[in-house]
Every structure is written in C-alpha cells, then in structure tokens.
C-alpha positions in Angstrom: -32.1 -85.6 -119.6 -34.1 -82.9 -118.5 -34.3 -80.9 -115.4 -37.0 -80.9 -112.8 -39.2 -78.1 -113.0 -38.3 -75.5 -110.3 -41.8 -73.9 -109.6 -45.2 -74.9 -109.6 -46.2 -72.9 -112.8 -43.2 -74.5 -115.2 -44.3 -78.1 -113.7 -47.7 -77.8 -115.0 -46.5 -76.6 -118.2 -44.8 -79.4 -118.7 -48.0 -81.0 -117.2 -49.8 -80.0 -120.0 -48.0 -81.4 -122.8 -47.9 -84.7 -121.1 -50.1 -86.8 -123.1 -49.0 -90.4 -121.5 -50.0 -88.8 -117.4 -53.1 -86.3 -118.5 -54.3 -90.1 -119.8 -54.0 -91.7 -117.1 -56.5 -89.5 -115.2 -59.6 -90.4 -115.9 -62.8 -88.2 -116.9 -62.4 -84.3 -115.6 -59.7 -85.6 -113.2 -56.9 -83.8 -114.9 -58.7 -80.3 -116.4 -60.3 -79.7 -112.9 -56.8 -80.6 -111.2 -54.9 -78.0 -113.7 -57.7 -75.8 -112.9 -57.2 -75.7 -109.2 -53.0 -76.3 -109.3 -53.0 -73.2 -111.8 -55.3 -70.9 -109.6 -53.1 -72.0 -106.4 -49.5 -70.8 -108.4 -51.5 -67.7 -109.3 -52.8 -67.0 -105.8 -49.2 -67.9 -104.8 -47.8 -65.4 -107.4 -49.8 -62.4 -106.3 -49.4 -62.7 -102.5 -46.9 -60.4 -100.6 -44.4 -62.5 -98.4 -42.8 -61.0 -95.0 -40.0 -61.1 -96.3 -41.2 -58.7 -99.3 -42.5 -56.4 -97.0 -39.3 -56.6 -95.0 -37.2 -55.8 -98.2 -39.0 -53.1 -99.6 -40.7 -51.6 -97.1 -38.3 -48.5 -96.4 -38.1 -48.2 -100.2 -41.4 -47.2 -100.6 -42.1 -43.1 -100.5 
C-alpha cells in the first residue's frame, strides 16, 4: 500500500499519473485545476515564513 502524499507538489504528481480521477473531470476541469494547484505549491514554495525569518535572520551578514 502506498503512502499519502506529504505535500501538495508530490500529491499532484501522483495526480498526474492518475488516469481513472483526471477522467472523471470532465472537459478542462482537470488541466486548469493542475494549472492553478501547481502555481499555488509554487507560490507556496517561494514565500518566506516568520518562522524563516525568525531562524535565519541573525545569520545573515
């Protein structure tokens, strides 16, 4: 049995080679929802968190 993806980018991965559920959406339903679901992770990816900034802050020159 496999394991539940962990983050949002592995889960539409996985997504992707899902014939059976991409099927079941009908028309552009699924490329415009991987569109928008792989722009979000992305957006997620490249933001700086508080605790980041907290962390690293004082390592910074």
């Amino acid at each position: 049995m496999k394991k539940l993806p962990m983050f949002l980018g592995e889960a539409l991965d996985r997504l992707s080679d899902d014939d059976v559920i991409k099927s079941s959406m009908p028309g552009e339903m699924y490329p415009l929802y991987h569109w928008y679901k792989r722009d979000e992770w992305e957006k997620f990816l490249a933001t700086t968190s508080n605790w980041d900034i907290e962390t690293y802050m004082d390592c910074l020159p």
